[in-house]
Backbone of each chain as ProteinMPNN parsed JSONL, in Angstrom:
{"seq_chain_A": "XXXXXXXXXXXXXXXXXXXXXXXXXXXXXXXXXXXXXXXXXXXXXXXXXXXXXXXXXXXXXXXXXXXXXXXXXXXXXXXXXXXXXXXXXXXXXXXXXXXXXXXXXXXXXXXXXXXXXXXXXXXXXXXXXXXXXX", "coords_chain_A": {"N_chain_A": [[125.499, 98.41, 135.83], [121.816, 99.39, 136.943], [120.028, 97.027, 138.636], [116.595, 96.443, 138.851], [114.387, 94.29, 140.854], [111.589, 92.741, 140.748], [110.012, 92.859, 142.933], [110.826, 95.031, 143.947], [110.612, 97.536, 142.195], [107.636, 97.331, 142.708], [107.697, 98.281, 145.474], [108.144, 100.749, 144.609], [106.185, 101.805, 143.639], [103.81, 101.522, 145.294], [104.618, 101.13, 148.289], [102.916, 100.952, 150.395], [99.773, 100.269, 151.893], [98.08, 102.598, 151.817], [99.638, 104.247, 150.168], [98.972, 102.637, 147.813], [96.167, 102.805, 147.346], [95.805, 105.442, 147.02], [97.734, 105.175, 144.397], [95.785, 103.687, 142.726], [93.688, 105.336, 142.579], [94.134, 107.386, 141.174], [94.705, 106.525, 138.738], [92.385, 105.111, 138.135], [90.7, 107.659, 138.373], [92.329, 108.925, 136.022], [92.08, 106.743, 133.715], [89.423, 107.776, 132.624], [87.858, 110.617, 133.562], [85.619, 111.948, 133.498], [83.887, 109.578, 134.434], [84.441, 109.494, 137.103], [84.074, 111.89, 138.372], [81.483, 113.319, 139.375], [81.014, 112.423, 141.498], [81.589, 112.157, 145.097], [84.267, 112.912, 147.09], [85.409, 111.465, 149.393], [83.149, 109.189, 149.143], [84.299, 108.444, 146.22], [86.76, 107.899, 147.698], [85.957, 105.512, 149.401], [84.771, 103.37, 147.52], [86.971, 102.889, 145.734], [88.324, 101.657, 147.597], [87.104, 99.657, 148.359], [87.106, 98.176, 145.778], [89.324, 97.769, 145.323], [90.028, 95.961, 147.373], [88.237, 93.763, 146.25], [90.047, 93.224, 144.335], [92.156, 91.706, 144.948], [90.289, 90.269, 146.406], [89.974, 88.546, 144.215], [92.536, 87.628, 143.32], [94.461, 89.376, 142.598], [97.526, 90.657, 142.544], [99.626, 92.396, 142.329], [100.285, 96.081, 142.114], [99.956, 96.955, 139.389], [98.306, 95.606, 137.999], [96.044, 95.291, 140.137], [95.051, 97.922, 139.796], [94.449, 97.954, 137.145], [92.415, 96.601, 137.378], [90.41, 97.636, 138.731], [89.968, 99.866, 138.21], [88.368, 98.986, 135.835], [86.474, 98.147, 136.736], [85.423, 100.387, 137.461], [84.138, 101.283, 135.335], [83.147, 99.134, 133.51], [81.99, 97.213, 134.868], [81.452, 96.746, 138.53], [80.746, 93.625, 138.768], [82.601, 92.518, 136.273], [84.55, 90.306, 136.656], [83.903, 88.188, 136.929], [82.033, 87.19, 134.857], [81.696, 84.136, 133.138], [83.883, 83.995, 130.336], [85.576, 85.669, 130.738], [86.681, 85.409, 133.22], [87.916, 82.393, 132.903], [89.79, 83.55, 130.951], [91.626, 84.63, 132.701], [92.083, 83.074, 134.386], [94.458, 82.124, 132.916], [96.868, 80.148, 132.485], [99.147, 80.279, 131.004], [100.198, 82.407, 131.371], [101.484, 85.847, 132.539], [99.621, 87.685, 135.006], [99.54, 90.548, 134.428], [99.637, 90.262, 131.55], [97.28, 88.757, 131.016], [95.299, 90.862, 131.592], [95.751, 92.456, 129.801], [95.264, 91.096, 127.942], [92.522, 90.763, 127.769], [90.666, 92.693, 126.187], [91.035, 91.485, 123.559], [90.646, 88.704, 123.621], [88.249, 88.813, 124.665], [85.334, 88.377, 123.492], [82.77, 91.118, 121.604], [80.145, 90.9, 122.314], [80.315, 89.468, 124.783], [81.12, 91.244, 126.637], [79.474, 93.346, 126.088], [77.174, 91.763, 127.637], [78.044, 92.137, 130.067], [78.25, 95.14, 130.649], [75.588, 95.176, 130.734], [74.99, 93.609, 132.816], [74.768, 95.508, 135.15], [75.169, 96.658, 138.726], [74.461, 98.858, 140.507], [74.184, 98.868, 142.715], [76.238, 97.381, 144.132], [78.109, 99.226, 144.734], [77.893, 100.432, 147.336], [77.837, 99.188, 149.864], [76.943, 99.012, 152.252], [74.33, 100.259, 152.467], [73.39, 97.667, 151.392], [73.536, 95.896, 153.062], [72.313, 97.053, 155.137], [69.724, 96.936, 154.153], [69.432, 94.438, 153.812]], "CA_chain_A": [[124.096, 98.538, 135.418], [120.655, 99.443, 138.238], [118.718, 96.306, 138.17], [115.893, 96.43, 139.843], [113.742, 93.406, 140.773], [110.135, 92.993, 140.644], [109.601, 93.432, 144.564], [111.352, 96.522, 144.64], [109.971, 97.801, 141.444], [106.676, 97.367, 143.768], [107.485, 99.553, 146.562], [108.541, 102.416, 144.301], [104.846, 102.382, 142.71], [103.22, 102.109, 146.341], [105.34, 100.786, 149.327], [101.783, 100.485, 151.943], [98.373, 100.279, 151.107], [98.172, 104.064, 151.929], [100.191, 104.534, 148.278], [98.494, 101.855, 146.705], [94.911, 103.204, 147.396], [96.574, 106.66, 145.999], [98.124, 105.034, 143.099], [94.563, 102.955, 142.411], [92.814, 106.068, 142.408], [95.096, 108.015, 140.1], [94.414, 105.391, 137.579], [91.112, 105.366, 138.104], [90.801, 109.096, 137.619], [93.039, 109.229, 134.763], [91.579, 106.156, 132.584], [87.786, 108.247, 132.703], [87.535, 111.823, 134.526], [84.397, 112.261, 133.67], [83.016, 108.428, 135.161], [83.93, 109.41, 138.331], [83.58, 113.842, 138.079], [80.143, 113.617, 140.448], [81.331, 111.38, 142.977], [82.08, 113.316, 146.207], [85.815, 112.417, 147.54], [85.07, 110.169, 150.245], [82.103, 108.142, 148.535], [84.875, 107.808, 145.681], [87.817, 106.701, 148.431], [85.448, 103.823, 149.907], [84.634, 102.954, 146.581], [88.218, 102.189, 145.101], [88.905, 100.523, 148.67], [86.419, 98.398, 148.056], [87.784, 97.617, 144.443], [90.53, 96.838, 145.605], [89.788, 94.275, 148.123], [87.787, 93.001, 145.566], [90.814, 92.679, 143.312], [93.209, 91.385, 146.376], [90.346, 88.306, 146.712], [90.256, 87.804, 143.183], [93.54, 86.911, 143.091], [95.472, 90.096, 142.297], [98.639, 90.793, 144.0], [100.647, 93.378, 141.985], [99.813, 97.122, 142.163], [99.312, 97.267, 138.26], [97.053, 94.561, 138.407], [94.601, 96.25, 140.685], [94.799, 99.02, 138.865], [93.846, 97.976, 135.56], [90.823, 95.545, 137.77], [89.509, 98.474, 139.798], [89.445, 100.704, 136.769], [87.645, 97.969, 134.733], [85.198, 97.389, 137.792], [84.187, 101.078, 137.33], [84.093, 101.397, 133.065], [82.772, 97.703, 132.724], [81.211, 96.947, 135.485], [82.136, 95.754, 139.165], [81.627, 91.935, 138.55], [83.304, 91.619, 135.347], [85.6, 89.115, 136.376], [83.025, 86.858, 137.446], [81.653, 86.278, 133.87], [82.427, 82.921, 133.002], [84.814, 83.838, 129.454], [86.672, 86.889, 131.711], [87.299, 84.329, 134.103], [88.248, 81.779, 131.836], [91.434, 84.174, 130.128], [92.194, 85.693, 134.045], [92.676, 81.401, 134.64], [95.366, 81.392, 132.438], [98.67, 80.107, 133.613], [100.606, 80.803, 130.77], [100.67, 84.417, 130.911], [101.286, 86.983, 133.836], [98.367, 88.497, 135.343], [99.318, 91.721, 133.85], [98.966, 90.034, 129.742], [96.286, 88.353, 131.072], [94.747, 91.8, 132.209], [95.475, 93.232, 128.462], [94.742, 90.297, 126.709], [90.887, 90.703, 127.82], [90.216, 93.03, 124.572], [91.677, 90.488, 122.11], [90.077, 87.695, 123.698], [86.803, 88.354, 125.36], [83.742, 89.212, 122.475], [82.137, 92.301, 122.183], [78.782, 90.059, 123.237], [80.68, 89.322, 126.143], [81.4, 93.024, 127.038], [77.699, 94.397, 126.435], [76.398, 91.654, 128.486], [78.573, 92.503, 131.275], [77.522, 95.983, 131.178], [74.115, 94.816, 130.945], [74.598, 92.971, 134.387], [75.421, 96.076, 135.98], [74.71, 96.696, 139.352], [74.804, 100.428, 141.426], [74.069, 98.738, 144.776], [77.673, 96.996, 144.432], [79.175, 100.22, 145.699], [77.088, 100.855, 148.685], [78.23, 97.732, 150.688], [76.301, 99.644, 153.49], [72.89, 100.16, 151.926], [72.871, 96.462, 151.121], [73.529, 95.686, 154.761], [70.738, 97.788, 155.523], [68.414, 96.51, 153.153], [69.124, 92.768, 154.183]], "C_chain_A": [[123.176, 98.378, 136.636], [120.024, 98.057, 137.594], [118.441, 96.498, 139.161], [114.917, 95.571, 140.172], [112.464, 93.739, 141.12], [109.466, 94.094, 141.842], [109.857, 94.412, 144.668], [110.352, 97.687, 143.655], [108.558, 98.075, 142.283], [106.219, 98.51, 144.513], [108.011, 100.927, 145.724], [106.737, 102.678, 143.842], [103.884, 102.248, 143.936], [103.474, 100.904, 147.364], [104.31, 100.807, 150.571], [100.994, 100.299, 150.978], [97.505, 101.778, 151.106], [98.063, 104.697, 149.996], [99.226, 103.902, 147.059], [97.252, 102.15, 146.215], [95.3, 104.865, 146.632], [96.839, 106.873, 143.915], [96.636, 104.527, 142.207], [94.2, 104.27, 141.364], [93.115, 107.173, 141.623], [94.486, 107.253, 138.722], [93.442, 105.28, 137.141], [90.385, 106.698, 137.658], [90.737, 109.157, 136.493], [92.513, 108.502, 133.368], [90.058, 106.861, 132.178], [87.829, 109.067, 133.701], [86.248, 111.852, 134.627], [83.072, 110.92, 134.473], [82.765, 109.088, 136.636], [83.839, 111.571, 138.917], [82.603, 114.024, 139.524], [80.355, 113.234, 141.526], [81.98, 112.016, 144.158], [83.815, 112.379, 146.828], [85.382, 111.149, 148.452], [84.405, 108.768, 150.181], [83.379, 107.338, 147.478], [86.671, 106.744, 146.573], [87.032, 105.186, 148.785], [85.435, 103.534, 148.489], [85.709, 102.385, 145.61], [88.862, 101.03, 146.258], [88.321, 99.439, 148.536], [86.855, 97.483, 146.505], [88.863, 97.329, 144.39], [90.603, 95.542, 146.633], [89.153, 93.632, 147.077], [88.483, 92.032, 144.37], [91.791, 91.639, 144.246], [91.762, 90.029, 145.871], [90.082, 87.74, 145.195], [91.795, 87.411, 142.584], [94.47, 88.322, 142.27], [96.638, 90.424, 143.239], [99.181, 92.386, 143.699], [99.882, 94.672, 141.695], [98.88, 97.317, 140.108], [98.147, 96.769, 137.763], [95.811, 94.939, 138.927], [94.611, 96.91, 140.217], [94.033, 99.109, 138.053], [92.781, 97.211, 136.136], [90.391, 96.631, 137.953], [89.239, 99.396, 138.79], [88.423, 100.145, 135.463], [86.198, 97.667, 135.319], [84.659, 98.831, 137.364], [83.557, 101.436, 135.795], [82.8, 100.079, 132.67], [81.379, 97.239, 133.56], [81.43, 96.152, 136.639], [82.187, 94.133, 139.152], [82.158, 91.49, 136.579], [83.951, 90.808, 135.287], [84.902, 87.815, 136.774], [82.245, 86.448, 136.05], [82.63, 85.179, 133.316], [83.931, 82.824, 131.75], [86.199, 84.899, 130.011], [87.497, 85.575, 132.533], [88.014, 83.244, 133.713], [89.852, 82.27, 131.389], [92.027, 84.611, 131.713], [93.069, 84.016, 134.899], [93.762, 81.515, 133.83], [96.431, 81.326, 132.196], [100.06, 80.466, 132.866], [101.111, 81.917, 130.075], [100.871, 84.775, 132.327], [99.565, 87.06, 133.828], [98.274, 89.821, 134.636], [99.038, 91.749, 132.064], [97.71, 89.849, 129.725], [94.871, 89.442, 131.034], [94.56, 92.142, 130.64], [95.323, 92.324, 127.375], [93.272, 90.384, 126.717], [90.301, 91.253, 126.413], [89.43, 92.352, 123.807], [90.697, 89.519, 122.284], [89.028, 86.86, 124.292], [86.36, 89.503, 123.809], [83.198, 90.478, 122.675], [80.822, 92.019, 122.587], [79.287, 90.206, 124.579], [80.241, 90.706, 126.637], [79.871, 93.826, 127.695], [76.924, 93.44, 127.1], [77.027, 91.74, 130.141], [78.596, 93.875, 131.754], [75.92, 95.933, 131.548], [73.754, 94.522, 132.503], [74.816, 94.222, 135.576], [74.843, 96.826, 137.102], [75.125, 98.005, 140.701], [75.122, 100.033, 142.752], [75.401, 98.35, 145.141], [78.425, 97.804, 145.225], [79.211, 100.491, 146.94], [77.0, 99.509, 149.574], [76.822, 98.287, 151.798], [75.035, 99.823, 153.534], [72.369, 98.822, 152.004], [72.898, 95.944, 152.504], [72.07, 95.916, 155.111], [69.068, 97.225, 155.318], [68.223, 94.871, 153.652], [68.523, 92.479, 155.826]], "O_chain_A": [[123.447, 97.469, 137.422], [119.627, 97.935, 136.436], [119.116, 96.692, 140.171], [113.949, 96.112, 139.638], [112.161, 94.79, 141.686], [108.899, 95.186, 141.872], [109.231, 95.056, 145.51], [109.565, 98.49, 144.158], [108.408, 99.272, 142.528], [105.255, 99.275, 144.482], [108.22, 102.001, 146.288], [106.255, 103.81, 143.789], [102.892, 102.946, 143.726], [102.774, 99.892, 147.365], [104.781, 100.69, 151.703], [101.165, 100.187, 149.764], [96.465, 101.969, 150.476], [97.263, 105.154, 149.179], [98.872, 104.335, 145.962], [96.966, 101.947, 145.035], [94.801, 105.117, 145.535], [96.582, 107.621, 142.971], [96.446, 104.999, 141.086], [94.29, 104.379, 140.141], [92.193, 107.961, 141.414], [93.807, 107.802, 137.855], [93.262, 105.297, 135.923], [89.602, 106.749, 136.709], [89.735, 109.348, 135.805], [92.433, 109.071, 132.279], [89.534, 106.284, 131.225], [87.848, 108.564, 134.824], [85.687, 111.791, 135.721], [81.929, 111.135, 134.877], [81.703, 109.251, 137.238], [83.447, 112.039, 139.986], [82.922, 114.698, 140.503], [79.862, 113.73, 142.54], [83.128, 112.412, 143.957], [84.036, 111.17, 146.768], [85.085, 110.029, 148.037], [84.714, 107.707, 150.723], [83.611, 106.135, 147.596], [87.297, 105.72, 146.299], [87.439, 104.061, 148.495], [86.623, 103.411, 148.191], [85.411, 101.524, 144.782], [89.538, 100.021, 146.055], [88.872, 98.339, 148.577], [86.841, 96.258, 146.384], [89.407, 96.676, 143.499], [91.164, 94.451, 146.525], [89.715, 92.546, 146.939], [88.137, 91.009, 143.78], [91.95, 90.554, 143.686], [92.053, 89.061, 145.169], [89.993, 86.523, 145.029], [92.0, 86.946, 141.463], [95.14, 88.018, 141.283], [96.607, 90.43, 144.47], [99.181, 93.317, 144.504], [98.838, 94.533, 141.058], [97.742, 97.651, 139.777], [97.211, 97.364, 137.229], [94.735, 94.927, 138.329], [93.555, 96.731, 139.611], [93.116, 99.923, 137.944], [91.925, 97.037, 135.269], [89.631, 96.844, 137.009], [88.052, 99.657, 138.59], [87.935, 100.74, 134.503], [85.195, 97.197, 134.782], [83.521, 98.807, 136.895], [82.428, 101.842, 135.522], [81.889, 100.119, 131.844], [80.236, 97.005, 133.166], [81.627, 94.959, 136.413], [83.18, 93.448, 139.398], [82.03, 90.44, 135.949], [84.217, 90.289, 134.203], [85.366, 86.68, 136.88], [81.783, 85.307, 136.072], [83.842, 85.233, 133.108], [84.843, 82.017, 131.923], [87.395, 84.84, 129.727], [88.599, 85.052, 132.37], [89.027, 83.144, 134.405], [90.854, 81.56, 131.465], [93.198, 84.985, 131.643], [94.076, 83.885, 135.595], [94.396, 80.508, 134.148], [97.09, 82.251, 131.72], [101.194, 80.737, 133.261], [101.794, 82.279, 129.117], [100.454, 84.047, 133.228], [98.681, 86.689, 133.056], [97.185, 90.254, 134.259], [98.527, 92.653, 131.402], [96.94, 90.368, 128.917], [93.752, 89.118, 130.635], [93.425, 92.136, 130.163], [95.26, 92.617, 126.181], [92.709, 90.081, 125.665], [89.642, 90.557, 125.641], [88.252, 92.319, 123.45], [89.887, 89.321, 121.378], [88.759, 85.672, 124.47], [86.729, 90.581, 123.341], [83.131, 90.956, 123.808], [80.266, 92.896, 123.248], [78.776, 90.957, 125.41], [79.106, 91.065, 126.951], [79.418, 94.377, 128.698], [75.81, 93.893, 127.364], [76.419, 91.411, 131.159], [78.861, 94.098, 132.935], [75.29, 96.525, 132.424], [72.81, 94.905, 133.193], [75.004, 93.924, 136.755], [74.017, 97.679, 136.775], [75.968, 97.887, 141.591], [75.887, 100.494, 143.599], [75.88, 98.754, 146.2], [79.184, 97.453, 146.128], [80.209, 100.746, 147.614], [75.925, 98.97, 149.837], [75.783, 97.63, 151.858], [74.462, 99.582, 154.597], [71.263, 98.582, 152.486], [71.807, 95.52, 152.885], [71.083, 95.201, 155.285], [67.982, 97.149, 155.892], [67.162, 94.268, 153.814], [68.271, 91.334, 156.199]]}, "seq_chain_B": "XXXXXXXXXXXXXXXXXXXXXXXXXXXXXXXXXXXXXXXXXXXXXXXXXXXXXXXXXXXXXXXXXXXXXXXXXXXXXXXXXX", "coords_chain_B": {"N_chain_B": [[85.014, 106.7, 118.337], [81.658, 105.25, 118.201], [79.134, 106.904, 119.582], [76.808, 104.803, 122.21], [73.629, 104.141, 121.631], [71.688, 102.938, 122.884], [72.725, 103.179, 125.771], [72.136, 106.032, 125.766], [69.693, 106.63, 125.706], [69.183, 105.617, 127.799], [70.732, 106.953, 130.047], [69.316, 109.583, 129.336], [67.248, 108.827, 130.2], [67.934, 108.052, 133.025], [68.911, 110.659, 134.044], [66.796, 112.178, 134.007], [65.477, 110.86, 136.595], [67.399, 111.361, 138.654], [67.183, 113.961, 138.762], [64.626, 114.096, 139.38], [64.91, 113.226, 142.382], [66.798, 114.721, 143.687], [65.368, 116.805, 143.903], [63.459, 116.307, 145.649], [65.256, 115.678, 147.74], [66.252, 118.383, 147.851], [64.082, 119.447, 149.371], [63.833, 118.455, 151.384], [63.844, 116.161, 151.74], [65.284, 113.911, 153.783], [66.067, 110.974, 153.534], [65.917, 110.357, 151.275], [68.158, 111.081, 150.543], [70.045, 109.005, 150.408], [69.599, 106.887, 148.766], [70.024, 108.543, 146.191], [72.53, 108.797, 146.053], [73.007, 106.85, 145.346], [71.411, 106.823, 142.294], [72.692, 108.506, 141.097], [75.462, 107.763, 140.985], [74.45, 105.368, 139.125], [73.33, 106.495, 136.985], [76.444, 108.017, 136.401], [77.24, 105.683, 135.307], [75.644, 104.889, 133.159], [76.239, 107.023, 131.736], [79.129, 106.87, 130.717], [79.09, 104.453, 129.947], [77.726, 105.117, 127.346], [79.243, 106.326, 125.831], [80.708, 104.624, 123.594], [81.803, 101.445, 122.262], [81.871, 98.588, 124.758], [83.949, 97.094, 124.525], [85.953, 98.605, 123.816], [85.88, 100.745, 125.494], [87.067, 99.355, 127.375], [89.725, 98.658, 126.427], [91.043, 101.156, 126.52], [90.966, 102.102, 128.914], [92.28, 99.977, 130.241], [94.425, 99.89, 129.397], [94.932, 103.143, 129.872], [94.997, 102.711, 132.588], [97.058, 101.112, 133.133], [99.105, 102.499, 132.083], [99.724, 104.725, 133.967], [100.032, 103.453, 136.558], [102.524, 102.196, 136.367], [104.045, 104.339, 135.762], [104.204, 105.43, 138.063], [105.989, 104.328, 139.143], [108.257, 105.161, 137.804], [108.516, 108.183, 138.521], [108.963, 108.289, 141.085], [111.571, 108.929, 143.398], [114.793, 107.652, 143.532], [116.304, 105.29, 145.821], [118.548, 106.503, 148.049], [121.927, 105.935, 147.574], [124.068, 103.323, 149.294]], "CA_chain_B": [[84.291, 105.671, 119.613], [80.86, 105.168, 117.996], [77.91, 106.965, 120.924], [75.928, 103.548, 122.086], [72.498, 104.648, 121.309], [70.236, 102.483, 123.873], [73.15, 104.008, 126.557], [72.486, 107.402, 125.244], [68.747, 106.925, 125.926], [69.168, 105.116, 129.648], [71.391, 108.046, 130.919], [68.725, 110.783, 129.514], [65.835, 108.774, 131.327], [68.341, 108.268, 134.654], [69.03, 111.768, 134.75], [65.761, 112.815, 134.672], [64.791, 109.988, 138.039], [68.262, 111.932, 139.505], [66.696, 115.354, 138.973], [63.406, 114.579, 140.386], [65.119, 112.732, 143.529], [67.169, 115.888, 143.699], [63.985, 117.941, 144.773], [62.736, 115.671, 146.888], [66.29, 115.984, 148.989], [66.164, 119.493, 148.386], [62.667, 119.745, 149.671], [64.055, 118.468, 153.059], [63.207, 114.45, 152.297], [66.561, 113.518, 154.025], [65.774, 109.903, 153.672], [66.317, 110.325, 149.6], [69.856, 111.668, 149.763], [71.377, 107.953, 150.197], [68.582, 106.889, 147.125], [70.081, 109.715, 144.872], [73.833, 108.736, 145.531], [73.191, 105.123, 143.591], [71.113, 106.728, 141.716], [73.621, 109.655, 140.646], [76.238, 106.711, 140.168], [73.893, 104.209, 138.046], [73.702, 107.654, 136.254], [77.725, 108.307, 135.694], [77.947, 104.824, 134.694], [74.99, 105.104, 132.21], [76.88, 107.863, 130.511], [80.599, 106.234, 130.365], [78.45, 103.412, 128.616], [76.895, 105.562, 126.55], [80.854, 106.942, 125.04], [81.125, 103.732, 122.598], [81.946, 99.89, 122.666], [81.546, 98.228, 125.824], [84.916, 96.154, 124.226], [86.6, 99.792, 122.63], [86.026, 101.286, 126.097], [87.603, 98.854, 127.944], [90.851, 98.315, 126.243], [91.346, 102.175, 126.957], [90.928, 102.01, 130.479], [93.581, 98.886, 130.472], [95.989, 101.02, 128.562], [95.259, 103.756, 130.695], [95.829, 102.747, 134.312], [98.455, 100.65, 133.123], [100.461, 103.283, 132.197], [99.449, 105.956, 135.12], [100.421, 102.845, 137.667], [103.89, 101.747, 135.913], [104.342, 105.933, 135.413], [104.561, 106.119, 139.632], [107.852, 104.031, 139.49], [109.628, 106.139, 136.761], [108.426, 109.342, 139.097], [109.4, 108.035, 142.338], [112.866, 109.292, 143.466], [115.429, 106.435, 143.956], [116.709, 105.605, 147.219], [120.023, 106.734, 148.136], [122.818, 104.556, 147.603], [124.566, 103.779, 150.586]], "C_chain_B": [[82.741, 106.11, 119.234], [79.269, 105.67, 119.108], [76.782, 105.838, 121.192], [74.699, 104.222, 122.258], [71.577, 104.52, 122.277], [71.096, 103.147, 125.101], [72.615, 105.38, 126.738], [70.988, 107.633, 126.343], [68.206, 106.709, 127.681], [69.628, 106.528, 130.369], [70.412, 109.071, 130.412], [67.579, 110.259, 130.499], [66.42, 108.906, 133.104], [68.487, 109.945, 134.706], [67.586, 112.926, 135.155], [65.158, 112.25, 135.912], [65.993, 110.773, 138.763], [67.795, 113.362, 139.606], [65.424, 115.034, 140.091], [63.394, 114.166, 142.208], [65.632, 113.905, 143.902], [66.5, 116.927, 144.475], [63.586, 117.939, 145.591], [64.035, 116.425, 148.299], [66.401, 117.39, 148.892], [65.023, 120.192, 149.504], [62.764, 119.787, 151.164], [63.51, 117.037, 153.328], [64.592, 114.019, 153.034], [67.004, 112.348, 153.828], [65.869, 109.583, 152.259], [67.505, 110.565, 149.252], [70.636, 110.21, 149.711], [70.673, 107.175, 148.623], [69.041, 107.895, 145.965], [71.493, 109.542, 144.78], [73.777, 107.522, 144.79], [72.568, 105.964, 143.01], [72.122, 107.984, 140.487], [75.052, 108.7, 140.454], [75.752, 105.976, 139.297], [74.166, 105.478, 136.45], [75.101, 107.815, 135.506], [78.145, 106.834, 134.841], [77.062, 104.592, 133.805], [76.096, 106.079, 130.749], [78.141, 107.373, 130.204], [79.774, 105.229, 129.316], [77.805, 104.121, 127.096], [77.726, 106.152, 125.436], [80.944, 105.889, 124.187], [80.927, 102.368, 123.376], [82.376, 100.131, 123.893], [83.463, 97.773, 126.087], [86.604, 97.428, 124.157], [87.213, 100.133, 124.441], [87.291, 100.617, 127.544], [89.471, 98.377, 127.708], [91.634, 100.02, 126.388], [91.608, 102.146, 127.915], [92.359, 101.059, 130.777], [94.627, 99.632, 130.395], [96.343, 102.014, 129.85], [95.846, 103.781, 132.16], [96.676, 101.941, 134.484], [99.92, 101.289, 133.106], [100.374, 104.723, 133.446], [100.475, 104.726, 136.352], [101.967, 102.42, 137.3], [104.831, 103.245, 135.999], [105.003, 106.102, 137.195], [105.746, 105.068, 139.59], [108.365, 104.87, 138.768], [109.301, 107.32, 137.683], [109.022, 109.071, 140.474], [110.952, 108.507, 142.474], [113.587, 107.697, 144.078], [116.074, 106.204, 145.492], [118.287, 105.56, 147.269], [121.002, 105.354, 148.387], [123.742, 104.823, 148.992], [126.316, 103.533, 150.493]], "O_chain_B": [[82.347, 107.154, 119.752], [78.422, 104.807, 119.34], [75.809, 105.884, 120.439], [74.719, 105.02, 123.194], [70.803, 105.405, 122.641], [70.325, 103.85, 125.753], [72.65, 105.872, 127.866], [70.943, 108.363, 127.333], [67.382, 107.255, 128.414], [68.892, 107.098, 131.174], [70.521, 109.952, 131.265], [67.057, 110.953, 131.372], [65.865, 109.456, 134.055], [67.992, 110.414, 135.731], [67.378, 113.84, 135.953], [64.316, 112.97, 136.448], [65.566, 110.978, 139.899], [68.077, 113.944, 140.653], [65.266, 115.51, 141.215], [62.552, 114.472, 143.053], [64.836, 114.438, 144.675], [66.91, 117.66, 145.374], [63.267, 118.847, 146.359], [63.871, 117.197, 149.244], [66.701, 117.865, 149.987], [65.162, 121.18, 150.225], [62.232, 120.551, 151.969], [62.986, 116.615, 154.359], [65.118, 113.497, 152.052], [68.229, 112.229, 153.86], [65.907, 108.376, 152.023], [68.001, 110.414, 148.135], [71.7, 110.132, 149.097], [71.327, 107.016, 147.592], [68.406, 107.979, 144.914], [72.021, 109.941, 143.742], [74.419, 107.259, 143.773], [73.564, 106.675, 142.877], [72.027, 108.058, 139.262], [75.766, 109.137, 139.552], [76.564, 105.728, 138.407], [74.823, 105.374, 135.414], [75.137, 107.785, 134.276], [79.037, 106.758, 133.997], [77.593, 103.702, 133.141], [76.44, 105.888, 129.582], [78.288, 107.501, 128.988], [79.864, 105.288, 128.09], [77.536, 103.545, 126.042], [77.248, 106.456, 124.343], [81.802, 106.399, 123.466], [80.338, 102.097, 124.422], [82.956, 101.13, 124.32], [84.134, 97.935, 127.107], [87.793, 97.179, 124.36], [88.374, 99.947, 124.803], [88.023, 101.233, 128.318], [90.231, 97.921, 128.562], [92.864, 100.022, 126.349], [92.829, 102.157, 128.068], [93.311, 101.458, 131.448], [95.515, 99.919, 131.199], [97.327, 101.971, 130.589], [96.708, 104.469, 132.706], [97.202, 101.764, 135.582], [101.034, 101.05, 133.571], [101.244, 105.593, 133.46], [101.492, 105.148, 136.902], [102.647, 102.338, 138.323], [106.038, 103.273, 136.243], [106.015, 106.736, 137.491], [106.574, 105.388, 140.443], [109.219, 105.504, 139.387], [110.425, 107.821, 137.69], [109.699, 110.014, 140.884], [111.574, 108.397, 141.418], [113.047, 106.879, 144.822], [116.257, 107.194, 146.201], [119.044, 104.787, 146.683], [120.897, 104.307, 149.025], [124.048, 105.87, 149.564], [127.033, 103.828, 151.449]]}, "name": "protein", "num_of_chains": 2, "seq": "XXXXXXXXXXXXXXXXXXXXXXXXXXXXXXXXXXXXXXXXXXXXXXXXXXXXXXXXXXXXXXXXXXXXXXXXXXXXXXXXXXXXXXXXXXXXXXXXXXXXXXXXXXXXXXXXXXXXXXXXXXXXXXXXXXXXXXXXXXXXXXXXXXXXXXXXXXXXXXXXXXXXXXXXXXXXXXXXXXXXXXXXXXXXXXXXXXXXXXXXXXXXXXXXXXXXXXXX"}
């Protein structure tokens, strides 16, 4: 019988950060064509790179993981994981990161939700603007 | 997936502030084209909001790039046994 352990499992779904920014943005695509449709190629590469570092310092490690964050950052809204009941279920130790990821649904409110689109903020993307501006 | 109503009405008013920025950068303001890419994103993410629950939309998305990112191991070719 192939077993195949986690780590390896890993590098088949994106073995650099080359793949991983690939695989992201696949995902990203695929969950909502039409979110990101307008977005010129390049604007949308920085823009998943950045959602992914963002998932990397929130404490993601595993490709699926960012995935389902960086796809959530553009649907939901990039700081969703910073509201306090997100944050709250993403704390908790006795699940994976990846239940934890699909338990959000179940166990964040639909209050929650619409005030975390509510908070939502364009300039997030444009690291470079805000530079500018400060 | 229920159309969120006050969404519906944000993305018709942003697209009309993305049209009239639009003109300007056609006009030859050059200094509006980085002003019209947020504002042509606040825009796409007006209208994704504007497709249903905030809650609905989000457990799609999970689903989805869960299984697109788990999908690139089953596609990957295996590595030769040695």
């Amino acid at each position: 019988m192939l077993i195949i352990r986690e780590q390896q499992l890993e590098k088949f779904i994106a073995a650099d950060d080359r793949e991983l920014l690939s695989t992201v943005a696949q995902a990203v695509i695929r969950a909502n064509p039409q979110r990101v449709s307008a977005i010129r190629t390049e604007r949308l590469t920085a823009m998943i790179q950045l959602g992914i570092e963002t998932a990397r310092a929130a404490g993601m490690k595993k490709a699926v993981d960012i995935g389902i964050f960086v796809a959530l950052m553009f649907e939901i809204g990039p700081h969703f994981y910073r509201h306090p009941r997100v944050a709250e279920v993403l704390q908790d130790q006795n699940y994976s990161m990846t239940e934890r990821l699909t338990q959000l649904p179940e166990r964040v409110s639909d209050e929650v939700w619409d005030e975390i689109v509510h908070a939502y903020e364009a300039e997030f993307w444009f690291p470079e603007k805000r530079r500018a501006a400060a | 997936m229920i159309p969120n109503q006050e969404y519906l009405r944000k993305a018709a008013d942003q697209a009309h502030v993305v049209r009239e920025l639009a003109e300007k950068v056609k006009e030859g303001d050059e200094k509006k084209a980085a002003e019209l890419e947020i504002e042509m994103e606040r825009l796409a993410f007006y209208q994704a909001s504007a497709r249903g629950s905030a809650k609905e939309r989000a457990r799609k998305v999970i689903e989805s790039a869960k299984t697109t990112v788990i999908g690139r191991a089953i596609t990957q070719p295996l590595p030769k046994l040695k």
